[in-house]
C-alpha positions, 0 to 999 in steps of 0.5 A, spaced: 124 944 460 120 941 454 123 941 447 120 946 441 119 938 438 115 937 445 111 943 445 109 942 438 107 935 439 103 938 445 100 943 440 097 936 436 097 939 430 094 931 428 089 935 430 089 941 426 085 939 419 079 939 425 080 947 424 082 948 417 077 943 414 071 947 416 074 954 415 074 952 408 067 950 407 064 955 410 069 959 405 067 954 400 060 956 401 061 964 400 063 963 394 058 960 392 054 965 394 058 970 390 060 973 398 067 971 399 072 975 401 080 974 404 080 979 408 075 975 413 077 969 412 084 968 413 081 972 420 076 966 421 083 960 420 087 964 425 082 964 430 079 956 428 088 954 429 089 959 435 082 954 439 084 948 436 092 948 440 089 953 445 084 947 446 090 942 445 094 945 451 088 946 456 087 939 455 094 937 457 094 942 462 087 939 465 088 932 464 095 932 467 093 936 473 087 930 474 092 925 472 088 923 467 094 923 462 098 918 467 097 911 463 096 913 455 096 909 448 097 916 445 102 921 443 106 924 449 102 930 454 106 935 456 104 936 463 102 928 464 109 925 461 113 931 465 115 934 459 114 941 462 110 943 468 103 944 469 104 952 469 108 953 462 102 948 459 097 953 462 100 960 459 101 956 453 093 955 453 092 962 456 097 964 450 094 961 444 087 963 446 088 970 447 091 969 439 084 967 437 081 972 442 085 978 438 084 975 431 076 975 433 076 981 435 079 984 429 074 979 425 067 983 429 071 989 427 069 988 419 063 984 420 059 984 426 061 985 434 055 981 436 061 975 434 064 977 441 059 973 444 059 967 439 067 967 441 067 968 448 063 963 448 067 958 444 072 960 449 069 958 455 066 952 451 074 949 450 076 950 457 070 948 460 071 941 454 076 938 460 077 945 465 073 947 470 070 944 475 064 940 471 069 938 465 063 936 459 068 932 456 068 927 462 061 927 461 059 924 455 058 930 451 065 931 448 062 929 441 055 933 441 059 940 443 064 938 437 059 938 432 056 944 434 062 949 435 067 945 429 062 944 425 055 948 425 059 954 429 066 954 425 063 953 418 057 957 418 060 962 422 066 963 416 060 964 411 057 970 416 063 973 416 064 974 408 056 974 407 053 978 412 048 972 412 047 965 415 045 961 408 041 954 408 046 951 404 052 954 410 048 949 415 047 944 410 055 943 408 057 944 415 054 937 418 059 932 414 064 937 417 062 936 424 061 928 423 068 927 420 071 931 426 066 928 431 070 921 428 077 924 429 075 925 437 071 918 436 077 914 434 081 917 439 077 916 445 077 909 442 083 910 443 084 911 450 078 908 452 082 903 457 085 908 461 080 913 461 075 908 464 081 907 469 081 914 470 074 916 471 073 920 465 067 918 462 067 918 455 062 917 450 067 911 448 067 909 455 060 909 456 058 906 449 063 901 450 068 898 445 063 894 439 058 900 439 064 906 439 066 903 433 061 902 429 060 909 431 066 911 428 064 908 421 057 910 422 059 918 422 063 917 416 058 914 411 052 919 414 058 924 412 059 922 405 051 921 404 050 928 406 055 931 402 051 927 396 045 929 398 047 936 397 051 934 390 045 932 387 042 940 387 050 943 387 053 937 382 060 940 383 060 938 390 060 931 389 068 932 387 068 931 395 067 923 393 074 924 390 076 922 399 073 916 399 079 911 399 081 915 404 076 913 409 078 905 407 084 905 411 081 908 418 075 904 417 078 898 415 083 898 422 077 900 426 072 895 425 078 890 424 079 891 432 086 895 432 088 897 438 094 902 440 099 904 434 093 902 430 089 907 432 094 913 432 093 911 424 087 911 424 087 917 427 092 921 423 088 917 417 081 921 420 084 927 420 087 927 413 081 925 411 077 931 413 083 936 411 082 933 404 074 933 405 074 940 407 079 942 400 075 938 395 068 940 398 070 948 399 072 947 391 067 944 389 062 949 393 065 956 390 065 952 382 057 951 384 056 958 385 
């Protein structure tokens, strides 16, 4: 039986800021528009942590079923390292997902009940990421299904739920959201991409090769921070989020550099405190813009 530690590293919580960051924004850009509201935030951070570990477990569930997991650079897997077994991983999958199913249910309550579609489909969209028999994630189009559901989907569909509306400015500051977390999974395929090659799942990483993959991931990063400049020279507060720039240095730097392995679980956890920190100064500086 795994460990409450394992449990917890099986949860990836290295991944988490991919949930917190754009709840933040989409929050950040409420206030902006004068239309924040906790109630349905808090609401919207729950069900954001709730998809991103229920995502996290079917992950280790479906990879460890395909033995996918099996020769890993990465943290443990639950399933694939024999931690815990196939089953116990999918109850804590099916768990977490009811946690965001209720919360969302709850969030329709006090804003709109057309929301229960959007969430159905953004359950469907985690489990189908390696689940099911098409897994998208094996197919090169992890990246594209990130960006939509992490960032345009989770950042304007926080500001929805507090404004009532679907603002430009809500569509706008989503897309450096998306990008960053776009470069967490970039960086982790990167990661992986000996083994996912040898196991056959095809990854945007796997496809692009090695040279192109890390250019990618340098590129989503500056594009991100021009984003967030572009929106600051009609917003000026916002450039406040220019204050996260040293953090990028250090991923960046290993990743061109060529790191490999333990490197890049750094960079990877650097990546994602990137965001974390990206979506606190950029939520700030969008509620003071208002």
């Amino acid at each position: 039986m795994a460990t409450p530690t394992q449990w917890l590293a099986g949860a990836r919580p290295r991944t988490l800021p991919a949930a917190v960051a754009p709840v933040l924004v989409g929050t950040g850009a409420a206030a902006a528009l004068d239309g924040f509201r906790p109630g349905p935030a808090l609401l919207a951070l729950v069900v954001a942590l709730a998809l991103q570990v229920a995502v996290n477990y079917a992950n280790d569930y479906s990879d460890g079923r395909r033995g996918t997991d099996a020769d890993r650079v990465g943290p443990m897997r639950l399933v694939g390292s024999g931690a815990a077994s196939a089953e116990a991983v999918l109850r804590a999958a099916v768990l977490s997902f009811a946690v965001a199913a209720v919360a969302g249910l709850a969030l329709a309550a006090l804003s709109s009940w057309w929301l229960v579609a959007v969430g159905a489909v953004c359950i469907l969209a985690a489990w189908t990421y390696t689940g099911g028999p098409i897994p998208y994630g094996y197919r090169a189009l992890g990246e594209v299904f990130v960006f939509v559901f992490f960032g345009l989907v989770a950042v304007v569909g926080t500001t929805y739920v507090q404004t009532g509306t679907l603002p430009g400015l809500a569509f706008a500051v989503s897309v450096p959201v998306g990008l960053l977390i776009v470069a967490i999974l970039v960086v982790n395929n990167l990661r992986d991409i000996e083994g996912d090659a040898r196991s056959g799942k095809r990854t945007l990483a796997v496809l692009l090769g090695e040279r192109a993959t890390r250019l990618l991931f340098a590129g989503l990063i500056v594009v991100a921070g021009l984003v967030v400049v572009a929106v600051g020279i009609v917003r000026p507060p916002v450039l406040l989020t220019l204050l996260a720039v040293p953090l990028a240095v250090g991923p960046v730097r290993t990743v061109l550099g060529g790191g490999r392995g333990p490197a890049l679980i750094g960079a990877l956890a650097g990546t994602g405190r990137l965001t974390l920190v990206t979506g606190v100064l950029l939520g700030a500086g969008l509620a003071l813009s208002g």
